[in-house]
N, C-alpha and C positions, 0 to 999 in steps of 0.2 A: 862299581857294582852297587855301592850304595846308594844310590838316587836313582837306579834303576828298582829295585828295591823297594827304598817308599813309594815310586810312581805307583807299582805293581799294588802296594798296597791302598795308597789311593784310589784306583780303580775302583778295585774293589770294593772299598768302604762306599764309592759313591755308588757302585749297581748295587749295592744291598738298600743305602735309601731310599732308591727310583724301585726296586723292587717290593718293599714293603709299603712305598706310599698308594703303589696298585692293589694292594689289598683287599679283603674284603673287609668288613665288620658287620656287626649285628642290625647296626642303622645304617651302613653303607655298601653300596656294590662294588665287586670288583671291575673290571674291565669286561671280562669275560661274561659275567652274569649282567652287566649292561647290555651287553651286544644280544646277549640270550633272551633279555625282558625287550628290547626293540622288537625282536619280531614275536613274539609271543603276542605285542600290542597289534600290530600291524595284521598278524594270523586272524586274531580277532574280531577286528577292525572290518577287515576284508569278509567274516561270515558272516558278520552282522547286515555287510550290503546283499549279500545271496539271501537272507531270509526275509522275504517282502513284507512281513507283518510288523518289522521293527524298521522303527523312523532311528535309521544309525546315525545321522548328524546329529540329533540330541541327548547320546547318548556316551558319553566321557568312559574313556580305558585308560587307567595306568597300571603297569605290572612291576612289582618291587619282588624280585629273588621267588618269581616265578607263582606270585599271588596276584589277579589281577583284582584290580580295584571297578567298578563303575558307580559313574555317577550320572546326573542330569536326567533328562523327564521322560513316562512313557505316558500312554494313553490309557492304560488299563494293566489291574495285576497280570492278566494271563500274556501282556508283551514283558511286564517285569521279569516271569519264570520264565520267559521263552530266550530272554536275552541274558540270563546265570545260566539254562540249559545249552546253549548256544556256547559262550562260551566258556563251560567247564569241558568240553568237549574237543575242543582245542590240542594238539600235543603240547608236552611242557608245560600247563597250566597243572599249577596244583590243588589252589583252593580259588575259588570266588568269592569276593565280599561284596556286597551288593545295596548300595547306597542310592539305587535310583525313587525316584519319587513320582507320584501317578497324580499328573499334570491337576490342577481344580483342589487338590487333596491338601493339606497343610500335616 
């Protein structure tokens, strides 16, 4: 009975470390919220080719815990506001932070 016992507790000890190393934290996703910011990118990604005035290949998404990021060039400020309007509008996006840069401009 007694090495059935430790095994048991074994287990255990060991899903408690695979379960906490899935975790979230404050600088890291968890599993779940990775799977949630993939499409959230991809949602994005995808309106950005519906809206004809934005050149979407040069135009960088990443989403951390449901904040998306863009970077890279547009043409002018009104394709800048047209692609934070574009994608704050998204489901599951929370906020935009908007890093792009208008191509000629330093």
């Amino acid at each position: 009975m007694k090495p059935f016992h430790r095994l048991t507790l074994l287990s255990i000890a060991i899903l408690l470390v695979f379960a906490l190393g899935c975790a979230a934290t404050s600088t890291r996703e968890g599993t779940g919220e990775y799977v949630d910011d993939a499409a959230i990118t991809a949602k994005v990604k995808a309106e950005f080719l519906k809206e004809l005035s934005l050149k979407s290949t040069e135009i960088t998404v990443e989403t951390f815990k449901g904040v998306v990021q863009l970077s890279g060039f547009v043409s002018s400020h009104d394709e800048m506001i047209t692609a934070v309007v574009v994608a704050r509008h998204v489901g599951g996006v929370k906020d935009v932070h908007n890093d792009t840069r208008i191509k000629g401009q330093q």
